[in-house]
C-alpha positions as CSV (number, residue, x, y, z in Angstrom):
1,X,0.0,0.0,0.0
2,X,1.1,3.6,-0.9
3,X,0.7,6.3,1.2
4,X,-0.5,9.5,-0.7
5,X,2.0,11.9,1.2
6,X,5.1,9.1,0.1
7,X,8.1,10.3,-1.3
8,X,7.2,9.2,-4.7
9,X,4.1,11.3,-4.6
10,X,6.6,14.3,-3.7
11,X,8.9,13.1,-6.4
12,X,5.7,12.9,-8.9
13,X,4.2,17.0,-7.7
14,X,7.7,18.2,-7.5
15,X,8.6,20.7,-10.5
16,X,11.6,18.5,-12.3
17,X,14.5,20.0,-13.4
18,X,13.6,23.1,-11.9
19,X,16.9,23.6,-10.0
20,X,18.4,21.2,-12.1
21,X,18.4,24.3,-15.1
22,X,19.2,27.0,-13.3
23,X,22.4,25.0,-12.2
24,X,23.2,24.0,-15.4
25,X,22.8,27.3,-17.4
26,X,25.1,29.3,-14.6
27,X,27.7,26.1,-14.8
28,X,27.6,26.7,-18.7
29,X,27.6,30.7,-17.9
30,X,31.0,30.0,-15.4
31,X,32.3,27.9,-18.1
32,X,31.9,30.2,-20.9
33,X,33.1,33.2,-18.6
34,X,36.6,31.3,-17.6
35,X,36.9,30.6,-21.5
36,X,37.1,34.4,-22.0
37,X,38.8,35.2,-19.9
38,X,41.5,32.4,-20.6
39,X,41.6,33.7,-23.8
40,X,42.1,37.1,-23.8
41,X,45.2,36.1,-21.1
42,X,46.7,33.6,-24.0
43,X,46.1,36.5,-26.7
44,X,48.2,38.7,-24.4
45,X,50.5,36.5,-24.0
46,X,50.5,35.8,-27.8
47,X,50.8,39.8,-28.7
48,X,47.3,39.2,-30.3
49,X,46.4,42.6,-29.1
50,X,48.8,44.9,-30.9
51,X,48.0,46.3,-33.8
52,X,50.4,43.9,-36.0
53,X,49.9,41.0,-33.9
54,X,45.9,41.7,-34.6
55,X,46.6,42.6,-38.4
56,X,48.5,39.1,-38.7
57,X,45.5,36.9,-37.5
58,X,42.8,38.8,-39.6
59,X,45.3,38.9,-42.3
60,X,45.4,35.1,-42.1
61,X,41.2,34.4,-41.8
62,X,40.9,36.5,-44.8
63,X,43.8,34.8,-46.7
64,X,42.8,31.0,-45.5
65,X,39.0,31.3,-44.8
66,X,35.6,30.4,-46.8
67,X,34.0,33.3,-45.3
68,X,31.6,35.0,-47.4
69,X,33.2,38.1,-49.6
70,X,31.4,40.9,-48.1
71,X,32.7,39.3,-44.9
72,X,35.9,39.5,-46.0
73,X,35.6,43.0,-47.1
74,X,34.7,43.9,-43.4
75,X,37.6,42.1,-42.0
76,X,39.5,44.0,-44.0
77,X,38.2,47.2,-42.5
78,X,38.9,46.0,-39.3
79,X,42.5,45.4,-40.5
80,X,42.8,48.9,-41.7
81,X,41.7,49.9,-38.4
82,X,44.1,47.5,-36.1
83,X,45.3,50.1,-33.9
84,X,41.6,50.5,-32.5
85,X,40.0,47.0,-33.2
86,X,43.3,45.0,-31.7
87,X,42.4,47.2,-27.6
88,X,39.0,47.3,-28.6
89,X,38.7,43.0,-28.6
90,X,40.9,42.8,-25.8
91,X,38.6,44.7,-23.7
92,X,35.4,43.1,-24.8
93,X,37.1,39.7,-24.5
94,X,38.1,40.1,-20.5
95,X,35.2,42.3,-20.5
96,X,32.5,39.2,-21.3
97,X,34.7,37.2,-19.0
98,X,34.5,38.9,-16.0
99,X,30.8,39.8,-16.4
100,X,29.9,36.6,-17.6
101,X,32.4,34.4,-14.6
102,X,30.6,37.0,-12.0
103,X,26.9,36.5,-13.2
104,X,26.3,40.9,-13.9
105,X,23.9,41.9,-16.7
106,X,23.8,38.1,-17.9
107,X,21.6,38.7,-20.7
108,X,22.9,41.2,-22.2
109,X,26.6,40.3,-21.6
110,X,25.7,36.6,-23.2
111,X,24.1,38.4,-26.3
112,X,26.9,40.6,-27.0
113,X,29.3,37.4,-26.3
114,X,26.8,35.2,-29.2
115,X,27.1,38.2,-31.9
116,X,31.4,38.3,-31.0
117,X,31.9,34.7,-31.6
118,X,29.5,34.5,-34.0
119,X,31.4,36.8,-35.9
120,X,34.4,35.3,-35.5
121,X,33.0,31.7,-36.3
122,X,32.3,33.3,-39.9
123,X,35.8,34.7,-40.0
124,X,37.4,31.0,-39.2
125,X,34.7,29.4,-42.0
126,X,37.4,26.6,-43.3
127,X,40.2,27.0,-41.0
128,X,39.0,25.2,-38.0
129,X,36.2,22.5,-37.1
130,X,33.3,24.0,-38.0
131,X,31.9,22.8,-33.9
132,X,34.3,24.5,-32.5
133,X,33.0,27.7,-31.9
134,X,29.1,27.2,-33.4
135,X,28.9,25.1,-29.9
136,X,29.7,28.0,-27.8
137,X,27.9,30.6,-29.9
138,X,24.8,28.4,-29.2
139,X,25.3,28.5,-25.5
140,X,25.7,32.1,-25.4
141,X,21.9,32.4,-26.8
142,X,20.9,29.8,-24.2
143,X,22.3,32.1,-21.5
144,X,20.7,34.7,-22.9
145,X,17.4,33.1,-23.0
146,X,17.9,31.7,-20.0
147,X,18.7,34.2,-17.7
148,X,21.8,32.5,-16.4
149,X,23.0,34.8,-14.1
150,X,19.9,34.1,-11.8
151,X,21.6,31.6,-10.0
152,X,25.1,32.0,-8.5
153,X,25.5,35.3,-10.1
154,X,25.2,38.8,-8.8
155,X,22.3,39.3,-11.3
156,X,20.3,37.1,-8.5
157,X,20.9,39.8,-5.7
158,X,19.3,42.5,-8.7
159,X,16.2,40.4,-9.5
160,X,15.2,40.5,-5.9
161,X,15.6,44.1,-6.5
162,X,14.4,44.3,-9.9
163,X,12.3,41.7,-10.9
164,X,10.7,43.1,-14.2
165,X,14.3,43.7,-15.5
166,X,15.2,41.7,-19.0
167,X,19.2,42.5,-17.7
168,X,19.6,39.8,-15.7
């Protein structure tokens, strides 16, 4: 005989994967942070962010890539422009990191991190495993979505605050 107030009638009433989510988007959130942020340290490191060093790699997508043309074109601009763009990606690289890593303005810092490696998913077309990046770029919308920062982020202390807010 079963009692109605068993634990598999809890286990049946309970809302799965509630908790289970939220853990697993600010995991993926962490994740994606620390991969920033590792990678604007290794383009450091590298010289990635000088305006040669920066020149060199866009240099080499345009050169080596199946990106479209009119991609190619803008690349090219951005090449022109290596003394701006080269400080520019360093700071939104360890910028996404940190906000991402911390759980501040999640939504909007995991939007602005799909459209940046989205971008440079199209500049690599060819040169690399075509998962490689498409994987994270499709996390980055699930963050978004998902309002990762919600849970083991600072963004959870502002939606007490703030509930209505789409930020966080």
């Amino acid at each position: 005989m079963i009692k109605l107030g068993s634990s598999v009638q809890n286990d049946v009433t309970r809302p799965v994967g509630l908790f289970d989510a939220a853990i697993g988007l600010a995991i993926v959130r962490v994740t994606i942070g620390a991969m920033f942020v590792s990678v604007f340290f290794e383009n450091l490191g590298k010289g990635t962010y000088t305006a040669g060093g920066y020149a060199g790699v866009i240099n080499y997508y345009i050169k080596s890539s199946h990106s479209p043309g009119f991609w190619k074109a803008v690349m090219s601009l951005v090449v022109s422009n290596s003394a701006i763009a080269a400080p520019l990606q360093a700071v939104t690289e360890i910028s996404l990191g940190v906000l991402l890593v911390v759980g501040l303005f999640t939504r909007p810092a995991a939007f602005v991190a799909f459209l940046f490696l989205g971008s440079l998913w199209i500049s690599e077309l060819g040169t690399s495993w075509i998962w490689e990046l498409l994987v994270s770029v499709l996390a980055c919308v699930g963050l978004a979505l998902g309002g990762a920062g919600r849970k083991w982020g600072v963004d959870s202390w502002l939606a007490r605050r703030w509930p209505s807010s789409l930020l966080w």
